[in-house]
KELO-82823 format. One record per residue (C-alpha): x, y, z; residue in three letters. Coordinates in nm, 4 decimals. Each point is the difference from the previous one (the first is absolute). Example, Ala and Ser with C-alpha at 12.3 -4.5 7.8 and 13.67 -1.06 7.14 Angstrom:
<nodes>
NODE       xx       yy       zz residu
NODE   1.2300  -0.4500   0.7800    ala
NODE   0.1370   0.3440  -0.0660    ser
</nodes>
This chain:
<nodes>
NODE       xx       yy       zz residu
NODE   6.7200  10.9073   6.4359    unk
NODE  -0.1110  -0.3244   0.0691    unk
NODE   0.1169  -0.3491  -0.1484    unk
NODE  -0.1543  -0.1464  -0.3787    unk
NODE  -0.1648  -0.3195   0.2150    unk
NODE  -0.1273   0.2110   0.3162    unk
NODE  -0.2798  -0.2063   0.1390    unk
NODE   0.0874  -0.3408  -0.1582    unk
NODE   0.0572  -0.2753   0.2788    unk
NODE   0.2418  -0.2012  -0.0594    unk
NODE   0.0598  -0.3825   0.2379    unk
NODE   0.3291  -0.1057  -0.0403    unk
NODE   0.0618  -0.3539   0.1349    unk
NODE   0.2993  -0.0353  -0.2172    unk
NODE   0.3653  -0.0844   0.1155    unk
NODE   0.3814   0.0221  -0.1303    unk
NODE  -0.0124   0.2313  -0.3031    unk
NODE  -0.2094  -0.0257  -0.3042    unk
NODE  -0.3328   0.0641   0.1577    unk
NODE   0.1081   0.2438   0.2916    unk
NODE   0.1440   0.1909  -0.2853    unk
NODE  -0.3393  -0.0242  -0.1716    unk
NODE  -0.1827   0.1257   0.3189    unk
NODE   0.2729   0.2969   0.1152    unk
NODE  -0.0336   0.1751  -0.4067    unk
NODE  -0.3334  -0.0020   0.0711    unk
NODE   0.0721   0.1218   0.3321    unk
NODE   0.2331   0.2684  -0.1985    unk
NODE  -0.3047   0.1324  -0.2033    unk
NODE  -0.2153   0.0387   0.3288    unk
NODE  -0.1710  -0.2833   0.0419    unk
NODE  -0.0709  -0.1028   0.3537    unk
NODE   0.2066  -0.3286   0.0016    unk
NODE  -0.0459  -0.2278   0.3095    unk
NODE   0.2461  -0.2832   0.0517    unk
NODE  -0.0826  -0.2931   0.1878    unk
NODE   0.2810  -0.2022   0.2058    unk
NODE  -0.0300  -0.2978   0.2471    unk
NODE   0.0213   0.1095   0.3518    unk
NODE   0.3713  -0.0631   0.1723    unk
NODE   0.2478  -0.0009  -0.2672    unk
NODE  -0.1899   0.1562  -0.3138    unk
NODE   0.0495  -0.0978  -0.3531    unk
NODE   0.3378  -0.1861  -0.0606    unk
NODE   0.1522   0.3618  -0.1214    unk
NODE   0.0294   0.1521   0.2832    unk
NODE   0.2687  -0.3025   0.1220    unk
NODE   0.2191   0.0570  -0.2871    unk
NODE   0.3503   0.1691  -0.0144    unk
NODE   0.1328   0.2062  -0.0699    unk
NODE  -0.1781   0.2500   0.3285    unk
NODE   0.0586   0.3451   0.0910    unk
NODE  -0.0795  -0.0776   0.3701    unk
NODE  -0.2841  -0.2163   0.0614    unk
NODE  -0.1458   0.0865  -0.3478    unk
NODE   0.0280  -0.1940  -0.2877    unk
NODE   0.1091   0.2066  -0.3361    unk
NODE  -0.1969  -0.2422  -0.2101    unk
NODE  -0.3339   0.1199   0.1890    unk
NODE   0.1368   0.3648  -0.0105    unk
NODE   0.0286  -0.0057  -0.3128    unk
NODE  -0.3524  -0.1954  -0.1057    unk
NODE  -0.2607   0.1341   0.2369    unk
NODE   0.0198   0.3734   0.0146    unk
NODE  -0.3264   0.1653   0.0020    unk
NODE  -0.1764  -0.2850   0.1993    unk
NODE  -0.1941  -0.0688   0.3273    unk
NODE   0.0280  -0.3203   0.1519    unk
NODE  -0.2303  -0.2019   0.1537    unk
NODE   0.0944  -0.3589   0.1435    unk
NODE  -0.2333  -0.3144  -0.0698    unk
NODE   0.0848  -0.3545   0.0392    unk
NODE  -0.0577  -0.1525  -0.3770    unk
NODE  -0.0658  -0.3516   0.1724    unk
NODE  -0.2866   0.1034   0.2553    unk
NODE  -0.3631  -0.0164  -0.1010    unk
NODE  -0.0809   0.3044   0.1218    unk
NODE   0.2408   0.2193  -0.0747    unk
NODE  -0.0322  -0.1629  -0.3862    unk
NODE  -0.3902   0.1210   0.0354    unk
NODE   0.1567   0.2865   0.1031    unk
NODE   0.2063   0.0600  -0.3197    unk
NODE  -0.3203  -0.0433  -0.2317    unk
NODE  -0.1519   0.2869   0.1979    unk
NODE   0.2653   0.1686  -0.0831    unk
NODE  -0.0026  -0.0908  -0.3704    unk
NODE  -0.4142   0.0802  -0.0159    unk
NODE   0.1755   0.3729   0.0843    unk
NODE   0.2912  -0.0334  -0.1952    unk
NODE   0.0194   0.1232  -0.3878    unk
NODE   0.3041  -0.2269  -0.0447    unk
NODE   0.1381  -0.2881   0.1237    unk
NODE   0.4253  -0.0623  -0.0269    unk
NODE   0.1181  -0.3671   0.0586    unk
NODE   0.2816  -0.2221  -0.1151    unk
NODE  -0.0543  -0.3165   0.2231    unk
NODE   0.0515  -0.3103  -0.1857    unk
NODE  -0.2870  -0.1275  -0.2303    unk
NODE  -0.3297  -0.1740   0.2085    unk
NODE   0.1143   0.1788   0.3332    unk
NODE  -0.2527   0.3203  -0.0133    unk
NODE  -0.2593  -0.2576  -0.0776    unk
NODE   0.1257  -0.2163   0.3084    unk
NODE  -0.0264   0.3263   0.2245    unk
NODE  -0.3762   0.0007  -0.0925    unk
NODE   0.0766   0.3115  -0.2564    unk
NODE  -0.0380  -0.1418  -0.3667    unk
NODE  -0.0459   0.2625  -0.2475    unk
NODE  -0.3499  -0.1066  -0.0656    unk
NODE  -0.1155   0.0033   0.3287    unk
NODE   0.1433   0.3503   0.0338    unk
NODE  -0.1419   0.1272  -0.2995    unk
NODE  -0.3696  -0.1012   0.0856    unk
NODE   0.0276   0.1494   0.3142    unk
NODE   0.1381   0.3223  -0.1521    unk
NODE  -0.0039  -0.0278  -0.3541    unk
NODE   0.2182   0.3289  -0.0818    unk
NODE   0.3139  -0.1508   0.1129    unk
NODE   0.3033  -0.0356  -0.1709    unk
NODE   0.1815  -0.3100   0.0900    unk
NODE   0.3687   0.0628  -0.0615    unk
NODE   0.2086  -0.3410   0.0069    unk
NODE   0.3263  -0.0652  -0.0958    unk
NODE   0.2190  -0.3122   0.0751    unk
NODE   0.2830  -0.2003  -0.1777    unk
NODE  -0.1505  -0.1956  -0.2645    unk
NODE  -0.4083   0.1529   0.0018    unk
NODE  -0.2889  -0.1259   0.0923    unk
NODE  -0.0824  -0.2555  -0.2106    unk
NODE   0.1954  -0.2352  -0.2227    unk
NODE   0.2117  -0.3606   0.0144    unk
NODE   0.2654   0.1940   0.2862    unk
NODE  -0.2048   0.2398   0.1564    unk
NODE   0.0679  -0.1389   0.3259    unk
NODE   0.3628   0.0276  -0.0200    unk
NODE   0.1876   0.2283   0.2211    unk
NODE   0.1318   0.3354  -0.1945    unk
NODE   0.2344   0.2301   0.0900    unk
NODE   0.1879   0.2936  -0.2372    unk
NODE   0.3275  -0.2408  -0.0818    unk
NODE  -0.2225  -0.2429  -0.0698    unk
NODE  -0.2029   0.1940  -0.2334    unk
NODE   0.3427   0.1064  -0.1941    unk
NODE   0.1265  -0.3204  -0.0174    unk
NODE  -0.2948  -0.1695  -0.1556    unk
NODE  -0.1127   0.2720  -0.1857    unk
NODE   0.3048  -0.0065  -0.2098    unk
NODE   0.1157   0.3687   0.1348    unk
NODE   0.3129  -0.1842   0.1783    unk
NODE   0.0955  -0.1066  -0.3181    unk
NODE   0.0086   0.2917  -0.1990    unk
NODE   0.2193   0.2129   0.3039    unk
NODE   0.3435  -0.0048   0.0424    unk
NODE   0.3308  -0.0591  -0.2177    unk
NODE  -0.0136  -0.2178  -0.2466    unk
NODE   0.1438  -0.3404   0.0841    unk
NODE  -0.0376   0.0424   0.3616    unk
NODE  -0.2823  -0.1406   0.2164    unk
NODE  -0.3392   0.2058  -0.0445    unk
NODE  -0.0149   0.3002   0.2744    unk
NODE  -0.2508   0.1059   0.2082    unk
NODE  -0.0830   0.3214  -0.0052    unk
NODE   0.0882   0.2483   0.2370    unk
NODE  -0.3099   0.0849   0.1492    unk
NODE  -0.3287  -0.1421   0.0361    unk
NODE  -0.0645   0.1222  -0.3491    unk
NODE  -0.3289  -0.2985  -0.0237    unk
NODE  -0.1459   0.0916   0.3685    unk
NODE  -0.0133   0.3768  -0.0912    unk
NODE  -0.1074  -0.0534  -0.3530    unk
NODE  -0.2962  -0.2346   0.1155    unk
NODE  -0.0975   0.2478   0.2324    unk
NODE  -0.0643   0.2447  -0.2601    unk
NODE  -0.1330  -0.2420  -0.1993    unk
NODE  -0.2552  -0.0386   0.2901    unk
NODE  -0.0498   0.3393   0.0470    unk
NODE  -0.0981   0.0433  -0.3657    unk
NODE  -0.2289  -0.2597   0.0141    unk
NODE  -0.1540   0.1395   0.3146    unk
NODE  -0.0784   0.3974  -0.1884    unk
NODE  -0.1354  -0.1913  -0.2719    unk
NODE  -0.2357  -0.2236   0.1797    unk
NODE  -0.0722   0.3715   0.1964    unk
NODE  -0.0732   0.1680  -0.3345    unk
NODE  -0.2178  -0.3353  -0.0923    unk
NODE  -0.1950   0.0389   0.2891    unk
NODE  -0.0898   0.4070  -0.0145    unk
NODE  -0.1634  -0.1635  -0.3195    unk
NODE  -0.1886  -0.2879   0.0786    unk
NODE   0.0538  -0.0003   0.4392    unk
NODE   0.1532  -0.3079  -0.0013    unk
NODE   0.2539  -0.1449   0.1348    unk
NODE   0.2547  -0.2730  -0.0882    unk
NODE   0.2712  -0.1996   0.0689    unk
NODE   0.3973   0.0685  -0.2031    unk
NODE   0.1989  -0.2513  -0.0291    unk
NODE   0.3899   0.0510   0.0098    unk
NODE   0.2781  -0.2712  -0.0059    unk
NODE   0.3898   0.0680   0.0324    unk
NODE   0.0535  -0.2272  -0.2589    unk
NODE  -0.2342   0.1912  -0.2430    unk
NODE   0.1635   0.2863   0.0574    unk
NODE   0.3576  -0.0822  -0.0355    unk
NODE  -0.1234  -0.1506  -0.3080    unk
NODE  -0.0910   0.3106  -0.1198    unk
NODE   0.3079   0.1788   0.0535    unk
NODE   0.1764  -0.2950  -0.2549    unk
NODE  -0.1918   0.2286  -0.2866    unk
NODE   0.2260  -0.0171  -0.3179    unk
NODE   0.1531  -0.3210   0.0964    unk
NODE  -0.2725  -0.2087   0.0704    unk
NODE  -0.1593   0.1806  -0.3663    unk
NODE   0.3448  -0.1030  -0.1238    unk
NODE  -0.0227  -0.3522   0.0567    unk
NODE  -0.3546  -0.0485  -0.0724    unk
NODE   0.0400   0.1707  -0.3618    unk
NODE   0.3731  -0.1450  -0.0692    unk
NODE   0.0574  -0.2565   0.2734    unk
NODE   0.3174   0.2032   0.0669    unk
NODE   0.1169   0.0311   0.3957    unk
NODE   0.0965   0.3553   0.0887    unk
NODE   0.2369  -0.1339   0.2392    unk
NODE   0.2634   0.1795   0.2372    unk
NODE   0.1582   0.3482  -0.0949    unk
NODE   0.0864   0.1769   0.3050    unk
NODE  -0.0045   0.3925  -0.0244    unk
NODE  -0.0367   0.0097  -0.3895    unk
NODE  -0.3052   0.1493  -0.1586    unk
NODE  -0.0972  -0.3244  -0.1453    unk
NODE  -0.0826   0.1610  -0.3646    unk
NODE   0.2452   0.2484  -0.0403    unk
NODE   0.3929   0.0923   0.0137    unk
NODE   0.1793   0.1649   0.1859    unk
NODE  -0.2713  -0.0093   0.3034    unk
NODE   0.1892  -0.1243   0.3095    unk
NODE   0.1390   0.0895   0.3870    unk
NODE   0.3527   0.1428  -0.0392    unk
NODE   0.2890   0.0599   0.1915    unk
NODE   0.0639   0.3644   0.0663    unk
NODE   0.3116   0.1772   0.1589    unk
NODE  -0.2226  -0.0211   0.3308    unk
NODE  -0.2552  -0.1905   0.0182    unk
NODE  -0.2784  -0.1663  -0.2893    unk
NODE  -0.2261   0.1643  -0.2719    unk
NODE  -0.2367  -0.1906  -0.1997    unk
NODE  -0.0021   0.1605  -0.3529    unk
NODE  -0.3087  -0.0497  -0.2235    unk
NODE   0.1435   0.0722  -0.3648    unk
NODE  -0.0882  -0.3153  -0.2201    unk
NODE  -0.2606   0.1269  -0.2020    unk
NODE   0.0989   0.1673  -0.3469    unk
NODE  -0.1445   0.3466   0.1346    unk
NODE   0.2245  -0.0002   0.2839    unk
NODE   0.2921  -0.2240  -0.1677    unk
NODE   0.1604   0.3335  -0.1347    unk
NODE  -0.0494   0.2667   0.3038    unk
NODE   0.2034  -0.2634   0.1667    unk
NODE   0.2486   0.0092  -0.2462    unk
NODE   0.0340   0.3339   0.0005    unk
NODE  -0.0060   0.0432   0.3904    unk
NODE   0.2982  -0.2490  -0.0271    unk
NODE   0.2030   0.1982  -0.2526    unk
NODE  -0.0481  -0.3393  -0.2042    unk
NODE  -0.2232   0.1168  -0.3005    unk
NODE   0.2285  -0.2170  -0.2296    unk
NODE  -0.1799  -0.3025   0.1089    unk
NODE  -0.3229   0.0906  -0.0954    unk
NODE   0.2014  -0.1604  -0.4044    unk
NODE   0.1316  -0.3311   0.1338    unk
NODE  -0.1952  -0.2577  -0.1004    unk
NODE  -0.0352  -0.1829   0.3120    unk
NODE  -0.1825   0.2915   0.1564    unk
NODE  -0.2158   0.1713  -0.3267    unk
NODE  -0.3239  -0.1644   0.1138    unk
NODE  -0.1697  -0.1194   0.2947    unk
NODE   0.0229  -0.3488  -0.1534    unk
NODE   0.3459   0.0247  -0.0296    unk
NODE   0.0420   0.1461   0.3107    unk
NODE  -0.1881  -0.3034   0.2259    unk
NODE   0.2537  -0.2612  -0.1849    unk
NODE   0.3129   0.1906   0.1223    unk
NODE  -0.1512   0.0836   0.3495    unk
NODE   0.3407  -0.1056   0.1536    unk
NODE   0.2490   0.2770  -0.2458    unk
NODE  -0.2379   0.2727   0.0424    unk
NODE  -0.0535  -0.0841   0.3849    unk
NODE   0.3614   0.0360   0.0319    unk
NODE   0.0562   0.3173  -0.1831    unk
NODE  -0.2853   0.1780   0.2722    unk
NODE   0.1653  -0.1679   0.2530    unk
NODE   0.3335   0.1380  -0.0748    unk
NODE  -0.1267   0.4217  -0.0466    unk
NODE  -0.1970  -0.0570   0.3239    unk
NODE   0.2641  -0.1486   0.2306    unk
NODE   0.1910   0.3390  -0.0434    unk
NODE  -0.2623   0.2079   0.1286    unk
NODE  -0.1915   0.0762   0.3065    unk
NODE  -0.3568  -0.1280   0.0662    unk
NODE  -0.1322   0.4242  -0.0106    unk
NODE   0.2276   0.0685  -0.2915    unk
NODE  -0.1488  -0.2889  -0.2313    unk
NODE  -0.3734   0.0569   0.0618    unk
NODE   0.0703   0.3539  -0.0552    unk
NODE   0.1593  -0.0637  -0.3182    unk
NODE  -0.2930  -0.2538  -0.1103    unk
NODE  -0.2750   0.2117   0.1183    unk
NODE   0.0930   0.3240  -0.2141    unk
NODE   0.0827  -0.2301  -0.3193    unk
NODE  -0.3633  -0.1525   0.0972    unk
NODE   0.1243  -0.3444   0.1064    unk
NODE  -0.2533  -0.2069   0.2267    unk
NODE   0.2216  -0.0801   0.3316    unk
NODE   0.0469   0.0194   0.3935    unk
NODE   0.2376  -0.0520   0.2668    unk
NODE  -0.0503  -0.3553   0.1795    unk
NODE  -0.1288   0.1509   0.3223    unk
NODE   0.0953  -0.2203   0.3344    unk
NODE  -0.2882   0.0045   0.2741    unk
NODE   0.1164   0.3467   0.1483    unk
NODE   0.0342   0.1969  -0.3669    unk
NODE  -0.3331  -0.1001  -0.0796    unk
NODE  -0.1552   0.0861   0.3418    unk
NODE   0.1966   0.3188  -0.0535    unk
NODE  -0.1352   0.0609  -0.3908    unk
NODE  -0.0812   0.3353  -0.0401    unk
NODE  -0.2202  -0.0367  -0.2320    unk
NODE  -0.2024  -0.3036   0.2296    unk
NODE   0.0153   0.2736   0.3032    unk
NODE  -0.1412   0.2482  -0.2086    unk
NODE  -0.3194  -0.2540  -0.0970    unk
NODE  -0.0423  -0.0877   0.3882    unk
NODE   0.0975  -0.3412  -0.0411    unk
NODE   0.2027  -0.0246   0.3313    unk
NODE  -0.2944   0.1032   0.2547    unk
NODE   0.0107  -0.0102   0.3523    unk
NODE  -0.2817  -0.1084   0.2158    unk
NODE  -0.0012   0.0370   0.4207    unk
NODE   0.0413  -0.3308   0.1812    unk
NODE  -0.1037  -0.0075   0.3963    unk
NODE   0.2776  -0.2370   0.0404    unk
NODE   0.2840   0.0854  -0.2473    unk
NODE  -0.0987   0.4004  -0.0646    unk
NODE   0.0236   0.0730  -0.3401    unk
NODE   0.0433  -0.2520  -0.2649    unk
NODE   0.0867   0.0322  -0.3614    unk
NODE  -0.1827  -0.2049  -0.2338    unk
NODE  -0.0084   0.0244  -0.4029    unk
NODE  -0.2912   0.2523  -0.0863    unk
NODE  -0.3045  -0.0516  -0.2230    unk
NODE   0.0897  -0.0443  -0.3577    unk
NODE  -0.3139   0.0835  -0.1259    unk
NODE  -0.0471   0.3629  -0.0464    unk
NODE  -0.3740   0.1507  -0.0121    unk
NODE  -0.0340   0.3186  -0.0575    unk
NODE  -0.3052   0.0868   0.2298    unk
NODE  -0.0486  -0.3108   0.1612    unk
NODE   0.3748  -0.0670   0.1045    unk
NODE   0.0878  -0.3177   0.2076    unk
NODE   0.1864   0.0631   0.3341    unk
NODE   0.1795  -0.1853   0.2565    unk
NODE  -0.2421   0.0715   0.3366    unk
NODE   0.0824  -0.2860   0.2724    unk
NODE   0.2934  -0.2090   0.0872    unk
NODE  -0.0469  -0.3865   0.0056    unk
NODE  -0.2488  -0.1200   0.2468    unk
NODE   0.1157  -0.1645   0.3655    unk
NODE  -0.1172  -0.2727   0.0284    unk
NODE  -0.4157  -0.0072   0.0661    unk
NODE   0.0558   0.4368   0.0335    unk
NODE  -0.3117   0.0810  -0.1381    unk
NODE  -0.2685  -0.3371   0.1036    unk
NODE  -0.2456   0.2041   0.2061    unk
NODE   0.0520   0.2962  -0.2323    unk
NODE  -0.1270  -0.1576  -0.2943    unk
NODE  -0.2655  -0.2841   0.1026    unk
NODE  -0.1335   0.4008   0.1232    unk
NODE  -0.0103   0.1279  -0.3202    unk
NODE  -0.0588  -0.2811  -0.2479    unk
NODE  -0.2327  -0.2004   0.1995    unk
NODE  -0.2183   0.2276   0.2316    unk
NODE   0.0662   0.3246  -0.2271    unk
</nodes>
C-alpha cells in the first residue's frame, strides 16, 4: 500500500513547530517531504533540550519522514538554488517572519510565475498582512493575546498556559488543511496559491463560545478550571488513588450518576432538579461527587460510570497514557529506526485511511543526510 499524497513534493524550510508539523503530516500521508537546514548547526531545533544523545527530541518529534538537504538561506546562490527547488516542488512549508522569503529572493509571486501550481504554505505569529504583522509570534504569545490564557485555569488565579503547545499543533493543522484544499483547488483549475496561517488566528479560533459569548452578550467567560463550563457536576475528582474527571452535568446523564452513586434521592432537591439549578449550586453538588469518589479507586469509579453510561476517564500521567491500551491498539505509539539512537518511539499517525493509510517510514534527518540524494532526484530526475 502506498501513502494518500505519494508523489506530492513537499519543501519544508520551516523551523520550531507549527510548520515542521505541517510538513512531517504530510510526510505521514506519503508525501516526499524535503527539509531544508543551514549548513553547521541546522535549524535552531536541533540545539534544544531536552536530547537523547546528540539529538534533539523537539526535531525527533517534528521531522519524521524527511530528507534533509543543507542550504545557506543568506547566500545568493544557494537562494537560486531553493527556487529551483520550488519550480519542482508541489508545496512550499515556511514560518520565517513576514518580508523574509521575499528578502531571500523567494516571494510568493515570483514563485508562482515560475511554477504556477504551487502551494505556498505560510504561517507566522500575527499573518501576513495587517497593522502587527511584523511582530514576533510564538504559541504563549498567541494564548495570551488571543484571550485563551484568560479563559484557563482556576478561577481567581492568574490565567494558565496550557500544557502543551496546544496553538503550534493546532496551526499546523490548520496549515495542513489549507494546504489539501488549495491541492483539491488546483486538480480543478492547476493552480496554485499561497495559505495564509497566523498563531494568533488560530488560537482565536479555539476561544469559540466565548468570544460568540461576548460578542452577542458582552459577557466574559472567564476562569473555571476543570468544570464543564455549562453543566453540573462536570469536574476532576479526587479518587481513593489517583483523579477521574466525571462528565455527568447534562440532564441525560444527571440521573445515571445518581444512580451509580446510590444517591437517586437527589434527583427531588431543588437545588439539583434542572441544569439551571444545578450551574447556581456548582459548589454543593461538586462536593457531594467529590465525597462518593474519594472512597473509591480510580478502576472501580470508571467502571461504575461506564456501565450506568456516565461520560468519564482516569487522569492518565505521561506513562498511563503511553501505556493506553486502547492508544496501543490504534498504533499511536510507533517506533521508527534511528542510525544513531536505534529505535525510537514516536506518537503514530492519527489519521486512519483505510486504503491509503499514513505510516511512519524514516527517522529525523542528520543534518544535510540526504543533499546529493535529492538535488539527484528533484533537479536532474
Amino acid at each position: 500500500m502506498t501513502g494518500a499524497l505519494e508523489g506530492l513534493r513537499v519543501l519544508d524550510l520551516s523551523r520550531f513547530i507549527a510548520g515542521p508539523y505541517c510538513a512531517m503530516l504530510l510526510g505521514d500521508l506519503g508525501a516526499d517531504v524535503v527539509k531544508a537546514e543551514k549548513p553547521g548547526t541546522g535549524e535552531e531545533a536541533r540545539l534544544m533540550r531536552p536530547r537523547a544523545g546528540d539529538e534533539s527530541f523537539y526535531l525527533l518529534a517534528f521531522n519524521r519522514n524527511k530528507r534533509g538537504i543543507t542550504v545557506d538561506f543568506r547566500d545568493e546562490g544557494d537562494q537560486r538554488l531553493l527556487a529551483r527547488l520550488a519550480e519542482r516542488a508541489d508545496v512550499l512549508v515556511e514560518n520565517f517572519r513576514p518580508g523574509t522569503l521575499e528578502k531571500m529572493g523567494l516571494a510568493p509571486d515570483e514563485l508562482l510565475r515560475r511554477n504556477p501550481g504551487l502551494i505556498v504554505a505560510r504561517c507566522s505569529g500575527f499573518g501576513q498582512d495587517g497593522p502587527q504583522a511584523g511582530r514576533t509570534g510564538f504559541d504563549a504569545i498567541a494564548q495570551a493575546e488571543s484571550g485563551l490564557m484568560s479563559i484557563s485555569g482556576e478561577p481567581g488565579d492568574k490565567p494558565m498556559l496550557s500544557g502543551t503547545f496546544m496553538v503550534d499543533y493546532s496551526a499546523g493543522m490548520q496549515l495542513t488543511i489549507g494546504v489539501l484544499a488549495a491541492l483539491a483547488d488546483r486538480r480543478r483549475t492547476g493552480r496554485g496559491q499561497v495559505v495564509d496561517v497566523a498563531l494568533l488566528d488560530t488560537a482565536f479560533s479555539l476561544m469559540m463560545t466565548s468570544a460568540t459569548e461576548y460578542l452577542m452578550r458582552g459577557e466574559e467567560t472567564g476562569q473555571v478550571g476543570n468544570r464543564d463550563r455549562y453543566g453540573a457536576p462536570g469536574n476532576t475528582y479526587r479518587s481513593a488513588d489517583g483523579w477521574v474527571h466525571v462528565v455527568g452535568g447534562s440532564d441525560a446523564h444527571f440521573p445515571r450518576l445518581l444512580t451509580a452513586m446510590g444517591r437517586p434521592e437527589l434527583a427531588d432537591d431543588p437545588r439539583f432538579r434542572a441544569l439551571e439549578d444545578r450551574l447556581a449550586n456548582r459548589d454543593a453538588i461538586d462536593a457531594i461527587v467529590g465525597e462518593w469518589t474519594a472512597g473509591l479507586s480510580c478502576d472501580k469509579l470508571v467502571a461504575v460510570l461506564e456501565a450506568a453510561g456516565v461520560p468519564c476517564g482516569r487522569v492518565n500521567g505521561v506513562a498511563g497514557a503511553v501505556g493506553h491500551p486502547q492508544l496501543r491498539h490504534r498504533e499511536m505509539v510507533a517506533e521508527v529506526e534511528h542510525p544513531a539512537l536505534g529505535p525510537v518511539p514516536l506518537p503514530g499517525v492519527t489519521v486512519k485511511l483505510s486504503r491509503t493509510p499514513g505510516a511512519v517510514r524514516l527517522p529525523p534527518p542528520r543534518l544535510g543526510e540526504h543533499t546529493d540524494e535529492v538535488l539527484a532526484d528533484w533537479l536532474e530526475g
